[in-house]
TORZA-894359 format. One record per residue: residue number from 1; residue in one letter; x, y, z of N, C-alpha, C in turn. Coordinates in Angstrom, 1 decimal. Layout:
(NUM,'A',(X,Y,Z),(X,Y,Z),(X,Y,Z))
...
# end
This chain:
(1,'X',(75.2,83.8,100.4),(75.8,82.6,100.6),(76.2,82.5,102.1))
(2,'X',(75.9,81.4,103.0),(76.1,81.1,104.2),(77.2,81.3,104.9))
(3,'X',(78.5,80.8,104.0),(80.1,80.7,104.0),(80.8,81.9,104.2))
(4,'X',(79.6,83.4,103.2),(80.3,84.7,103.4),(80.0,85.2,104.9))
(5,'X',(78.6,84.7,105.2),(78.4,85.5,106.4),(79.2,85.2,107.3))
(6,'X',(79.9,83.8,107.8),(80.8,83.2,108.7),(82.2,83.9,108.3))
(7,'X',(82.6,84.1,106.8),(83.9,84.3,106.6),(84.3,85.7,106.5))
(8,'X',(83.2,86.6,105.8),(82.8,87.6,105.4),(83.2,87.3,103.7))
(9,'X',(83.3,88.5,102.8),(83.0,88.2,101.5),(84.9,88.0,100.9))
(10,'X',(84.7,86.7,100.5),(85.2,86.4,99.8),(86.1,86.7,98.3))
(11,'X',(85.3,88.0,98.0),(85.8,88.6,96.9),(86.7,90.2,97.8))
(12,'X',(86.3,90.3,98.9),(87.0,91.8,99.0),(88.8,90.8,99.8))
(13,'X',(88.2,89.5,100.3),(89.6,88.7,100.7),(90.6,88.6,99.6))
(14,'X',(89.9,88.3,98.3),(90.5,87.8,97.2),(91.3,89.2,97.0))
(15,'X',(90.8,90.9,96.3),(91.2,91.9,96.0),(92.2,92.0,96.7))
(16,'X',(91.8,91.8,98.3),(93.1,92.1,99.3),(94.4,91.5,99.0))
(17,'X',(94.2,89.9,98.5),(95.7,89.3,98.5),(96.2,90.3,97.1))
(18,'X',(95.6,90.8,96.2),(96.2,91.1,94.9),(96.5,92.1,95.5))
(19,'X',(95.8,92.7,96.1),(96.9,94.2,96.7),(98.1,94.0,97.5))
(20,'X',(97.9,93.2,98.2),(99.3,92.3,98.9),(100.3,92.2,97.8))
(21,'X',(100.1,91.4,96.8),(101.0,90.8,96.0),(101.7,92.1,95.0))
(22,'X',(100.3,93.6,94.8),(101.1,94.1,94.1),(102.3,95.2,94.6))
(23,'X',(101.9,95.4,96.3),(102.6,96.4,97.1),(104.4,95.3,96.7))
(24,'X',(104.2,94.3,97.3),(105.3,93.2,97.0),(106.5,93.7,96.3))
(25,'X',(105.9,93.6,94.5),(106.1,93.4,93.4),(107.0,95.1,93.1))
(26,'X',(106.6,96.1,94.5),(106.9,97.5,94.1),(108.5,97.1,94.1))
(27,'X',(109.4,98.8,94.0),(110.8,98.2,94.5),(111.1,98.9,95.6))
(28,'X',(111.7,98.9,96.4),(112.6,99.5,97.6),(112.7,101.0,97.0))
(29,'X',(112.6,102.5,97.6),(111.6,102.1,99.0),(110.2,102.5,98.8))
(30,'X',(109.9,102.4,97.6),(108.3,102.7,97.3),(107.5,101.3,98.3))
(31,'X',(107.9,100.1,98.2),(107.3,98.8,99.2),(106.9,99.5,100.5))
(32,'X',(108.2,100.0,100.8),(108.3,100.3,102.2),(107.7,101.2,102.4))
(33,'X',(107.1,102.5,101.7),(106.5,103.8,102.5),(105.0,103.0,102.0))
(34,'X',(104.8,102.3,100.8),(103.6,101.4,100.8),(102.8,101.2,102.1))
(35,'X',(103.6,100.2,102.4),(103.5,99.2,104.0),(103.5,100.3,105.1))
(36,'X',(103.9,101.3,104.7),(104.1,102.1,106.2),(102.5,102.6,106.1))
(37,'X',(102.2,103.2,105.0),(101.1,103.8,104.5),(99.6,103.0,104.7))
(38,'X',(99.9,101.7,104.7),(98.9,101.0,105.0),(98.7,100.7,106.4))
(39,'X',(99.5,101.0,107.3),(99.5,100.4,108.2),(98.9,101.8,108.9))
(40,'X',(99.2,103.2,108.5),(98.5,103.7,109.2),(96.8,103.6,108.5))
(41,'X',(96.8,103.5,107.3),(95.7,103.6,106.5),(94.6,102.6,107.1))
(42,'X',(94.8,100.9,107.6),(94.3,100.1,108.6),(93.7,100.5,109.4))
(43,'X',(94.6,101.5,110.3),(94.5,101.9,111.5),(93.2,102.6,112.1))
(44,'X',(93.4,103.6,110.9),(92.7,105.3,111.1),(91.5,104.6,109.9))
(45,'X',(91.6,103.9,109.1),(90.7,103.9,107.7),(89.3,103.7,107.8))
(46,'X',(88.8,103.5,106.7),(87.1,103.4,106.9),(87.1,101.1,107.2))
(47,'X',(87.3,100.8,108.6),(87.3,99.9,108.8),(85.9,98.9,109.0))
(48,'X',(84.9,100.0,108.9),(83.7,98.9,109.1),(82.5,98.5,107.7))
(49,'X',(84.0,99.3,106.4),(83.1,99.0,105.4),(84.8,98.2,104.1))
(50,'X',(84.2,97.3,104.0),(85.3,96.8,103.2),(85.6,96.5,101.8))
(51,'X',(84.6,97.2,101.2),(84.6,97.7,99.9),(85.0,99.4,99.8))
(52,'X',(85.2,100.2,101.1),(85.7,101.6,101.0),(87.3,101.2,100.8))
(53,'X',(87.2,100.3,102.4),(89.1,99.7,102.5),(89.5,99.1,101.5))
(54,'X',(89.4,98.4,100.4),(89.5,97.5,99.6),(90.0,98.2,98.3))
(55,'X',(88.9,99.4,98.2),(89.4,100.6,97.0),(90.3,100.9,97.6))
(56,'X',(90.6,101.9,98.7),(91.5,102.6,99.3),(92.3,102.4,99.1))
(57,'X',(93.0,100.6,99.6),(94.2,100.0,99.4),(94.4,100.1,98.0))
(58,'X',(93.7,99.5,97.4),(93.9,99.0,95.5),(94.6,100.7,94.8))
(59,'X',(93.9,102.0,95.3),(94.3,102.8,94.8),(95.9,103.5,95.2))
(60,'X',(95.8,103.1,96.2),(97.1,103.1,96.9),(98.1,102.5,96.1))
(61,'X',(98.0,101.2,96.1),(99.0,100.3,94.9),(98.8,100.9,93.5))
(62,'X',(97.8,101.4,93.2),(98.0,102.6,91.7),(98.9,103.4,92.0))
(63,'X',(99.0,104.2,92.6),(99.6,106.0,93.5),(100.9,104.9,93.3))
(64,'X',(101.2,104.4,94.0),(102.7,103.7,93.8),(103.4,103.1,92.7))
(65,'X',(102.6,102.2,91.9),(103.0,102.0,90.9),(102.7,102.6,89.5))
(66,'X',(102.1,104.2,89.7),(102.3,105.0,88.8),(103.8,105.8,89.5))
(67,'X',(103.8,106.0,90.3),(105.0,106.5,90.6),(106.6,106.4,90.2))
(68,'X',(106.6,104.7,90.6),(107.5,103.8,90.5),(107.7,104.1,88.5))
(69,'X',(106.7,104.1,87.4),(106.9,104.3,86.1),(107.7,105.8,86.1))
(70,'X',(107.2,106.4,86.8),(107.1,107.8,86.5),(108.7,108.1,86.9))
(71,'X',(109.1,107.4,87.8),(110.4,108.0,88.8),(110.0,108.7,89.7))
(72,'X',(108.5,108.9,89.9),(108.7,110.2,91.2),(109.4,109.3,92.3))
(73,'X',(110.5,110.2,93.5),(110.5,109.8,94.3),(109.8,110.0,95.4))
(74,'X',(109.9,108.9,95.9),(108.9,108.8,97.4),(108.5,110.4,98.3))
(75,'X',(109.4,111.0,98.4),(109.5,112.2,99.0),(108.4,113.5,97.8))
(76,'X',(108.6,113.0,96.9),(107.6,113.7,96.2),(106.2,113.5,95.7))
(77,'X',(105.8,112.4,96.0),(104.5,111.6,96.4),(104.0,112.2,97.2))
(78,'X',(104.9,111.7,98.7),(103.9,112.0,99.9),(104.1,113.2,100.3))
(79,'X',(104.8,114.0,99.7),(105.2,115.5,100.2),(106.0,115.1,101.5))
(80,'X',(105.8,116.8,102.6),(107.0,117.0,103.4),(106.4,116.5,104.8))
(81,'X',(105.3,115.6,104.5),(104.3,115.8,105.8),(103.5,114.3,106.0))
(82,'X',(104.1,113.2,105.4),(103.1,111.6,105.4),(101.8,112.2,106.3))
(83,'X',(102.1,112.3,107.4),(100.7,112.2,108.3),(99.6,112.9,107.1))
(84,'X',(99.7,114.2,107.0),(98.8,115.0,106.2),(98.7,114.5,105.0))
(85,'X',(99.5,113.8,104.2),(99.1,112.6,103.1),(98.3,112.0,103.3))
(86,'X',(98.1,111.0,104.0),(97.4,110.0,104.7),(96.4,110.4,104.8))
(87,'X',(95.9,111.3,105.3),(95.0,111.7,106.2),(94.1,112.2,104.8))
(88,'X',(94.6,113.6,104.3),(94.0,114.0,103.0),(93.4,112.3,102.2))
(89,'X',(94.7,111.4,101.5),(94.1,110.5,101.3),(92.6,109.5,101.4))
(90,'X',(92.5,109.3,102.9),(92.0,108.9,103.6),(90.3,109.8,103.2))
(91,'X',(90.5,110.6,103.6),(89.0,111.6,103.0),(88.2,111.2,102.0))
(92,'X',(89.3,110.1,101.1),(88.0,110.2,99.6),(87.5,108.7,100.1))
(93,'X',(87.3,108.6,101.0),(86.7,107.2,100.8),(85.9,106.8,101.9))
(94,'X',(84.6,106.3,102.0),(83.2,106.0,102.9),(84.0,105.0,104.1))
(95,'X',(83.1,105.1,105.0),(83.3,104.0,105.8),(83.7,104.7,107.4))
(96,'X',(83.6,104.0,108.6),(84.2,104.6,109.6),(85.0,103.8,110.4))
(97,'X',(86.1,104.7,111.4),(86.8,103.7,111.9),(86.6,104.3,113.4))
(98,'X',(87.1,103.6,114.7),(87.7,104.1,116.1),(87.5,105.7,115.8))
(99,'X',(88.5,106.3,115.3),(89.0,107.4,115.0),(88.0,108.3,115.0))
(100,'X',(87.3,108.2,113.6),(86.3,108.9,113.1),(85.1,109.4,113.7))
(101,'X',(84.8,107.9,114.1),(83.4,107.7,115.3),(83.3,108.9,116.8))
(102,'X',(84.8,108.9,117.2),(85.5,109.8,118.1),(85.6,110.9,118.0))
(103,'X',(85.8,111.4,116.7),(85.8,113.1,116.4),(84.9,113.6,116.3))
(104,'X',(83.9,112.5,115.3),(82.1,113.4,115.1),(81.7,113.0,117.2))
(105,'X',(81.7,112.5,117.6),(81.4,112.1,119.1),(81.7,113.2,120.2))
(106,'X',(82.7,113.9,119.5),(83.6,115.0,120.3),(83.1,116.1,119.9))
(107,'X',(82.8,116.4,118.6),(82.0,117.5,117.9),(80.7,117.9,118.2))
(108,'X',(80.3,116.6,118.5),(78.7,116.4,118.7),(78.5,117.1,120.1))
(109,'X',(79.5,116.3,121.2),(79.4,116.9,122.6),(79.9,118.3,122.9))
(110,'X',(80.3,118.9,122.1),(80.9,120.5,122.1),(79.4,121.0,122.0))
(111,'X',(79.1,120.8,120.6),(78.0,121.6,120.3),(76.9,121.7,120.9))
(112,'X',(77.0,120.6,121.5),(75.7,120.2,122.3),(76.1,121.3,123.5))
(113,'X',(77.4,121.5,124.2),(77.7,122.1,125.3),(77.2,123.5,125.1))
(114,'X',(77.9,124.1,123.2),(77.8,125.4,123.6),(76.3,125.7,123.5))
(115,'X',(75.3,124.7,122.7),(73.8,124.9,122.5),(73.3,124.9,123.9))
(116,'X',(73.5,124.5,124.7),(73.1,124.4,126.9),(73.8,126.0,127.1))
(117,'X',(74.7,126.1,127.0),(75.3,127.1,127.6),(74.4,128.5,126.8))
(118,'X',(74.5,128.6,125.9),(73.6,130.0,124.7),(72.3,130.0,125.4))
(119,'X',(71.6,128.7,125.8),(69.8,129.1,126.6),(70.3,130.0,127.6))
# end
Protein backbone atom coordinates (compact mmCIF):
# COMPACT_ATOMS: atom_id res chain seq x y z
CA UNK A 1 0.00 0.00 0.00
CA UNK A 2 1.39 3.43 -0.95
CA UNK A 3 0.17 5.18 2.52
CA UNK A 4 2.57 2.50 4.42
CA UNK A 5 5.51 3.38 2.56
CA UNK A 6 5.05 7.26 3.38
CA UNK A 7 3.78 6.44 7.00
CA UNK A 8 5.50 3.19 7.52
CA UNK A 9 3.13 0.17 8.61
CA UNK A 10 0.23 0.90 10.18
CA UNK A 11 -0.32 -2.19 12.06
CA UNK A 12 3.10 -2.03 14.13
CA UNK A 13 1.60 2.01 14.87
CA UNK A 14 -1.65 0.45 15.88
CA UNK A 15 0.28 -2.50 18.36
CA UNK A 16 2.35 0.44 19.62
CA UNK A 17 -0.74 2.52 20.94
CA UNK A 18 -2.03 -0.85 22.74
CA UNK A 19 1.26 -1.08 24.35
CA UNK A 20 0.94 2.56 25.34
CA UNK A 21 -2.45 2.05 26.68
CA UNK A 22 -1.48 -1.26 28.44
CA UNK A 23 1.86 0.20 30.29
CA UNK A 24 -0.91 3.09 31.38
CA UNK A 25 -3.45 0.73 32.74
CA UNK A 26 -0.26 -0.85 35.03
CA UNK A 27 -0.24 0.60 38.81
CA UNK A 28 2.43 2.77 40.44
CA UNK A 29 5.34 1.80 40.39
CA UNK A 30 5.29 -1.10 37.94
CA UNK A 31 4.05 2.11 35.11
CA UNK A 32 6.99 3.77 36.17
CA UNK A 33 9.96 1.20 35.97
CA UNK A 34 7.71 0.25 32.68
CA UNK A 35 8.48 3.76 31.15
CA UNK A 36 11.84 3.85 32.49
CA UNK A 37 12.45 0.47 30.83
CA UNK A 38 11.26 1.58 27.62
CA UNK A 39 12.95 4.37 27.30
CA UNK A 40 16.15 2.73 27.70
CA UNK A 41 14.79 -0.24 25.58
CA UNK A 42 14.09 2.77 22.53
CA UNK A 43 17.29 3.79 22.98
CA UNK A 44 19.73 0.82 22.87
CA UNK A 45 16.76 -1.55 21.06
CA UNK A 46 16.62 -3.21 17.73
CA UNK A 47 15.42 0.23 16.16
CA UNK A 48 15.64 -0.44 12.40
CA UNK A 49 13.25 -3.36 12.57
CA UNK A 50 9.79 -2.73 13.97
CA UNK A 51 8.26 -5.87 14.30
CA UNK A 52 11.53 -6.91 16.72
CA UNK A 53 10.62 -3.45 18.69
CA UNK A 54 6.92 -3.99 18.59
CA UNK A 55 7.36 -7.74 20.22
CA UNK A 56 9.94 -6.39 22.57
CA UNK A 57 7.64 -3.64 23.91
CA UNK A 58 4.30 -6.01 23.88
CA UNK A 59 6.36 -8.54 25.85
CA UNK A 60 7.49 -6.11 28.18
CA UNK A 61 3.83 -5.13 29.08
CA UNK A 62 3.38 -9.06 29.58
CA UNK A 63 6.68 -9.27 32.18
CA UNK A 64 4.66 -6.36 33.90
CA UNK A 65 1.46 -7.33 33.98
CA UNK A 66 2.27 -10.84 34.93
CA UNK A 67 3.93 -9.41 37.67
CA UNK A 68 1.46 -6.82 38.85
CA UNK A 69 -1.04 -10.44 39.25
CA UNK A 70 1.58 -12.14 40.78
CA UNK A 71 2.67 -9.36 43.40
CA UNK A 72 6.17 -9.63 42.47
CA UNK A 73 7.71 -6.51 43.37
CA UNK A 74 9.51 -4.38 41.04
CA UNK A 75 12.86 -4.97 42.71
CA UNK A 76 12.33 -8.61 42.11
CA UNK A 77 11.61 -8.44 38.38
CA UNK A 78 14.41 -6.49 37.48
CA UNK A 79 16.80 -7.79 40.10
CA UNK A 80 19.69 -5.65 41.78
CA UNK A 81 21.05 -4.41 38.51
CA UNK A 82 18.13 -2.67 35.67
CA UNK A 83 20.97 -1.99 33.33
CA UNK A 84 21.83 -5.90 33.10
CA UNK A 85 17.99 -6.55 32.98
CA UNK A 86 17.66 -4.57 30.04
CA UNK A 87 20.32 -5.38 28.38
CA UNK A 88 19.88 -9.44 29.00
CA UNK A 89 16.29 -8.57 27.83
CA UNK A 90 17.18 -6.80 24.96
CA UNK A 91 19.22 -9.99 23.49
CA UNK A 92 16.13 -12.04 22.52
CA UNK A 93 15.11 -9.97 19.97
CA UNK A 94 16.46 -9.16 16.03
CA UNK A 95 17.02 -5.90 14.74
CA UNK A 96 19.89 -3.25 15.25
CA UNK A 97 20.30 -0.04 16.77
CA UNK A 98 23.32 3.08 17.05
CA UNK A 99 24.60 0.81 19.76
CA UNK A 100 24.83 -2.45 18.26
CA UNK A 101 26.18 -1.37 14.80
CA UNK A 102 29.09 0.22 17.16
CA UNK A 103 30.14 -2.79 19.10
CA UNK A 104 30.25 -5.37 16.04
CA UNK A 105 32.25 -2.09 14.24
CA UNK A 106 34.59 -2.04 17.22
CA UNK A 107 35.01 -5.87 17.28
CA UNK A 108 35.44 -6.01 13.68
CA UNK A 109 38.36 -3.24 13.91
CA UNK A 110 40.25 -5.11 16.79
CA UNK A 111 40.31 -8.14 14.95
CA UNK A 112 41.19 -6.84 11.99
CA UNK A 113 44.14 -5.09 14.06
CA UNK A 114 45.24 -8.17 15.86
CA UNK A 115 44.91 -10.27 12.22
CA UNK A 116 47.80 -7.16 10.72
CA UNK A 117 49.68 -7.33 13.68
CA UNK A 118 50.05 -11.75 13.79
CA UNK A 119 51.48 -11.47 9.74
Amino acid sequence: MWIEKLTGDLGDKKRYREYKARVKNLPEPYREAANGLERYLMYLGPSDDGKSLIAMLSDLADLFERAVADGTPVRHLVGSDPVEFAETFMQNYGGGSWIRKERARLEKAIDEAVAEEER
